[in-house]
N, C-alpha and C positions, 0 to 999 in steps of 0.2 A: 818207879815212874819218873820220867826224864820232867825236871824241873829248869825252866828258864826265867830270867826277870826281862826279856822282849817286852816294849812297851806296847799297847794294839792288841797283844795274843794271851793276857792271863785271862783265865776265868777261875773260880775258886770254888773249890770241892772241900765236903767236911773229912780229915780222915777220923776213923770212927775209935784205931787202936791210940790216939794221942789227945781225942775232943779237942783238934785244933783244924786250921781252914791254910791249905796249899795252894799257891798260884800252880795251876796249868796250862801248857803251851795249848790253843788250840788258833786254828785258821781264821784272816778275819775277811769276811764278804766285801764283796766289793760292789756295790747294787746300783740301778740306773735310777739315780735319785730324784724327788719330786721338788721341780721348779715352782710349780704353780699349783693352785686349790684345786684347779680342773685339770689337770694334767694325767694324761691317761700314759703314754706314750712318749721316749726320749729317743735323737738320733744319734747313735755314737760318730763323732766329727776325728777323733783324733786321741791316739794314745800318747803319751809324753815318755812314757816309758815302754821297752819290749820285754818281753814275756822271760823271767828269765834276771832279770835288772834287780839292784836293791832300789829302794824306794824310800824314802823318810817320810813321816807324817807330818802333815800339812804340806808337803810340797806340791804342785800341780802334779796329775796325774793323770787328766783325761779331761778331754774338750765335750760338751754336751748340747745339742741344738735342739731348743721344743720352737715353739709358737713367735717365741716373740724373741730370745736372744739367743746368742753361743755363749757358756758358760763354762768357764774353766772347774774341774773339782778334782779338789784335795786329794789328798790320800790318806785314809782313814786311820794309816798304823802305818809302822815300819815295818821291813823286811821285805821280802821279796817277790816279786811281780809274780803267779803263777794262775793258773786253769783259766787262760783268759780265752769264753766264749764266744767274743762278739769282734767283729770288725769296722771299721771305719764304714758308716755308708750304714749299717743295718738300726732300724731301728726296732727300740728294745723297750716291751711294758714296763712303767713303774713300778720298781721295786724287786725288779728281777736281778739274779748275779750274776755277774760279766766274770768277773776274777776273783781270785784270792791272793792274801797277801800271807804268807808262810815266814813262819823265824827262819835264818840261818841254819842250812844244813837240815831243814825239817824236809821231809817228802809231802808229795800232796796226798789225802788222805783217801780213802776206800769211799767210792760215795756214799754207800750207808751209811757213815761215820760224819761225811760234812752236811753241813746246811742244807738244804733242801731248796732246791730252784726250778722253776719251771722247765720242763724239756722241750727240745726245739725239736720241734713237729717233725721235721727228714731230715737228719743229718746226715752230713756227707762224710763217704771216708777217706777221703783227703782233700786239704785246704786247696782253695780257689788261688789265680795268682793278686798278688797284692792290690788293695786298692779294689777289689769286687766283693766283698766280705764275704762270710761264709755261704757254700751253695747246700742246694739241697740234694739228698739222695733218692734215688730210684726206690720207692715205697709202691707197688702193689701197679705197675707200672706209668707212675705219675713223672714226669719230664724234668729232666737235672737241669735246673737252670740256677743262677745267682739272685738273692732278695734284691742286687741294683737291677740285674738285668728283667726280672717278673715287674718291678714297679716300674720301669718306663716302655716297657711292653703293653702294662696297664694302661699307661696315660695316652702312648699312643695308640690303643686301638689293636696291637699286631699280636698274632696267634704262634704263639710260642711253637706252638705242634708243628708250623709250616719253616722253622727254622732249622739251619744245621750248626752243635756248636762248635767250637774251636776249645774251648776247654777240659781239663782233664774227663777223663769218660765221655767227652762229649756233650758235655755240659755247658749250655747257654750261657755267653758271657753277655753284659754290656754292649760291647761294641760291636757282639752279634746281631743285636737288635737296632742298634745305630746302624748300622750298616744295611740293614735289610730297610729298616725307610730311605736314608738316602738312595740307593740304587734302584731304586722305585721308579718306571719309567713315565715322564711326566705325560707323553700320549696316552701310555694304557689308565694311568690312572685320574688326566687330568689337574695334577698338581702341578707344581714349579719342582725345581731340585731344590730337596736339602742343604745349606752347606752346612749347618752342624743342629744337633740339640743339645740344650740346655735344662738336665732335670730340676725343678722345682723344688725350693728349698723347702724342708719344714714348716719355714718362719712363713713363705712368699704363697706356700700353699693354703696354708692355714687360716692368713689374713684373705686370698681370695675368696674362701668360702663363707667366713665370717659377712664380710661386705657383701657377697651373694645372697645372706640371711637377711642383710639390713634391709636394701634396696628391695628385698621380697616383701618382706614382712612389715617396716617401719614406711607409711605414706610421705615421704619428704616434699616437705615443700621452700623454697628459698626468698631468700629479702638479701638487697643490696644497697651499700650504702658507700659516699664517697665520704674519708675524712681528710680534712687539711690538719697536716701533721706539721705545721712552723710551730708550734712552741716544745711540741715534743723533740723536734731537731736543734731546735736552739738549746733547751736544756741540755742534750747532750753533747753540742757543743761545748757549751761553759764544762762541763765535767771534764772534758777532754782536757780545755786549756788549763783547768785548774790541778790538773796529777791528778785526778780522785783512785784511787785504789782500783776500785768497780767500776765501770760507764756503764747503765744500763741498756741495752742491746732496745732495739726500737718493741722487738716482740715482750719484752722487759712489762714498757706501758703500756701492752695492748695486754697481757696476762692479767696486769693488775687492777684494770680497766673491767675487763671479764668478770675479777672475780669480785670488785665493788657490783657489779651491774647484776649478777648472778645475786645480792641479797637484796637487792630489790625488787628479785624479778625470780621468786626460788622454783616456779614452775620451769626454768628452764634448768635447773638442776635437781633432774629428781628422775626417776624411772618406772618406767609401768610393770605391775607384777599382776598376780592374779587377785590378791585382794583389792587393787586400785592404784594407783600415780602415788607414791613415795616419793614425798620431799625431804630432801635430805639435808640432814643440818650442817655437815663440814661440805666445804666448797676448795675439793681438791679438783686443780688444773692439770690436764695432761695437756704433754708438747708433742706437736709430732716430729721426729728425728729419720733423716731419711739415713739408712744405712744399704750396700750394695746387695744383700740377701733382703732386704725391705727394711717395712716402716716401724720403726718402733716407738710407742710412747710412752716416754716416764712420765710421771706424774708431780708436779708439787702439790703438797699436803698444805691445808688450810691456809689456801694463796689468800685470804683476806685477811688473813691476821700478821701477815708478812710487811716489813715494808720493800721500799723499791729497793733497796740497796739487798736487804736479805732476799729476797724472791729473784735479784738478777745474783748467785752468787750461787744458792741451788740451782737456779736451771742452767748455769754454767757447770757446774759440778755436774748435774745429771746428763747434758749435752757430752761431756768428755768422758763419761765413764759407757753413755752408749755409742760413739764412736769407737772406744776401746772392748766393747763387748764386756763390760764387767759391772756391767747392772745384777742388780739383785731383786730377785722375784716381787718384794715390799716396792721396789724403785716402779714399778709399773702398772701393779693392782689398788684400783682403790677410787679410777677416777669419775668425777663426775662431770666434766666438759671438757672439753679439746679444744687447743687452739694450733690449725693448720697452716702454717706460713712459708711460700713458697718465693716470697721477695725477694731471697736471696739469689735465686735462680731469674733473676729477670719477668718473673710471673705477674702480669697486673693486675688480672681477675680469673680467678675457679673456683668450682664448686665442688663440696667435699663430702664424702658419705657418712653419715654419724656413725660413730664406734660405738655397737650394744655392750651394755643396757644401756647407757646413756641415750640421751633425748635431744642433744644438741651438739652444734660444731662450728668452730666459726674458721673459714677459709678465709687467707689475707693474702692480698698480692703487694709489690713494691709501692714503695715510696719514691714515687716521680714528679718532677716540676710539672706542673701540666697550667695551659690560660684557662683562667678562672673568672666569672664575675665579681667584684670587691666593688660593693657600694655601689657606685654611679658608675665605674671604670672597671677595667681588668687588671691582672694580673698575673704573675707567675708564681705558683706558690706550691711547697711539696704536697703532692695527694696521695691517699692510698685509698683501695677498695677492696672493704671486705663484705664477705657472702656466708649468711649464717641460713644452715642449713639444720631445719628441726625436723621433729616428726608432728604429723596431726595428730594424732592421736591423744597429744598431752598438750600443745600447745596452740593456738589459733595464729595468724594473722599480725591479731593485733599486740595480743603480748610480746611474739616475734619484735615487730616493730618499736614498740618500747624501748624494749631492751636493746634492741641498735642504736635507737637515739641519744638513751642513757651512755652506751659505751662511746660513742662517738664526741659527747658533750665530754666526757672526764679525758678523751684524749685530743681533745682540743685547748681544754683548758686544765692540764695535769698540774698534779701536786705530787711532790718527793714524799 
């Protein structure tokens, strides 16, 4: 029995003529791993390596898109890239095997022999061209078409049967279906022309349906409030002039604000189940981060136990690792308010859908000089307007309003 020390591929067997225990080379899985607690489904985005390549362990080895980020992952072992089932573009159940990683010089083994992986439903007998992922085969005369090109065939409505494809055997590509809405003629059918689509990411899908559940299910109702932000601007003036390390970011004192105002106010942090309104004792803040696939929210963990310095330093940290795609499932589970802020974008006032389970959200637009009443006279002084957005069902009116009152008093009159 061929004995190797490949790191990734021993497993250990008893031999019985010596009662002693031998490493054995065997293959190690390569599976589409779980991001998230509810994670049913991953989209393969991108291999780092081709089929065939050495690999090292831990080094990146495949890009992964669910619901909420693109995630880089590892590579489980060393050795060499092989039986790689999946391509860019298809998406693959939790816990299924994309590839194997094989020692040096090892062949891939008999499938009886390897791990056991779900079978794909019609495989095709030969590969699609790149960039279409794997198509399916002619099974019991069901229609060759590509997993890209059936799901935006899907999305748009169009009958695969009335297509002809360009693909090997004839097989439905992508831009066969792109092609057949754009050429759509806008009298016969009353549309405009196409000039392109753009399919729906994982992340941008997933968030629309979520907010489709809220806006269905969760009664919203909104409160709006104007605060004068001159002391929170002067404070970070002074930080400025004086080098501080940190300057907390204006959304900084509106988090912190939030989550002083959330403990006196815990029905807006809590969720409705079916035993009743769960108030919940940690007062984690989620941020919303826009990224071009959508919106993602990390979370800070017990923002009231934080001061301003540590709570602007996390959400700087968690801001640059979701610009960079390299949040980690913990960085975005967990939270029990949102705070949406769009000020940077020139935005005065919107209103925002709450993120289930959560129960609240507070939408903030810029910080603008705007004339103001001051005493007997006016004034020009920096405003901002934020629009907190709950559900009735856990909170009324007037708790609403409290709690604006509360956050607006502490960010009119902040403390570091």
């Amino acid at each position: 029995m061929n004995v190797r020390a490949y790191p990734g591929f021993k497993t250990f067997k008893q031999c019985k003529k010596f009662n002693t225990q031998i490493e054995v080379d065997v293959p190690t899985d390569v599976i589409m791993p779980a991001l998230g607690i509810a994670q049913e489904k991953g989209t393969l985005v991108n291999w780092f390596k081709a089929e065939g390549e050495p690999v090292k362990k831990g080094e990146p080895l495949m890009e992964v898109e669910t619901d909420k980020a693109t995630v880089e992952i590892e590579s489980p072992a060393s050795g060499i890239l092989a039986g790689v089932s999946a391509s860019p573009g298809d998406e693959v159940p939790v816990g299924q095997r994309i590839a194997l990683i094989l020692a040096p010089g090892e062949s891939l083994p008999a499938e009886s022999e390897a791990a056991p992986a779900p079978p794909r439903e019609h495989p095709l007998p030969r590969p699609l061209p790149e960039g279409e992922g794997r198509g399916e085969g002619v099974v019991s005369g069901k229609i060759l078409a590509s997993p890209k090109a059936r799901r935006i065939a899907r999305e748009k409505g169009i009958d695969l049967a009335a297509l002809k494809g360009s693909g090997p055997e004839g097989s439905i590509l992508a831009e066969d279906v792109l092609g057949a809405e754009s050429g759509a003629s806008p009298i016969e059918t009353g549309r405009p022309n196409v000039k392109e689509v753009v399919p729906l990411s994982a992340m941008r899908r997933i968030i629309g349906e979520r907010m489709a559940q809220s806006k269905q299910t969760a009664p919203h109702f909104y409160l709006s409030v104007d605060v004068d932000m001159t002391e929170v601007s002067r404070k970070r003036a002074t930080g400025k002039e004086q080098g501080a390390d940190i300057v907390p970011s204006i959304n900084d004192f509106i988090v912190q604000a939030c989550a002083r105002g959330l403990k006196s106010f815990p029905g807006l942090n809590s969720t409705l189940t079916n035993r009743g309104v769960e108030l919940l004792s940690d007062i984690n803040i989620g941020i919303a981060v826009a990224l071009e696939e959508g919106l993602v929210v990390p979370v800070i963990r017990n923002a009231d136990r934080l001061s301003l310095t540590e709570l602007a330093g996390q959400s700087r940290a968690l801001a640059e690792r979701a610009q960079q795609k390299k949040l980690f499932p913990l960085d975005y589970e967990g939270g029990t308010f949102t705070v949406s802020n769009l000020g940077m974008f020139g935005v005065d006032h919107f209103i925002a859908i709450i993120n289930p389970p959560q129960c609240a959200i507070l939408a903030v637009g810029q910080v603008a000089r705007r004339v103001v009443a001051s005493g007997e006279s006016i004034a020009a002084r920096p405003m901002m307007t934020m629009t907190l957005s709950a559900d009735h069902r856990i909170a009324d009116g007037a708790m609403a309003a409290k709690f604006l009152q509360e956050v607006k008093g502490l960010l009119e009159k902040p403390t570091l």
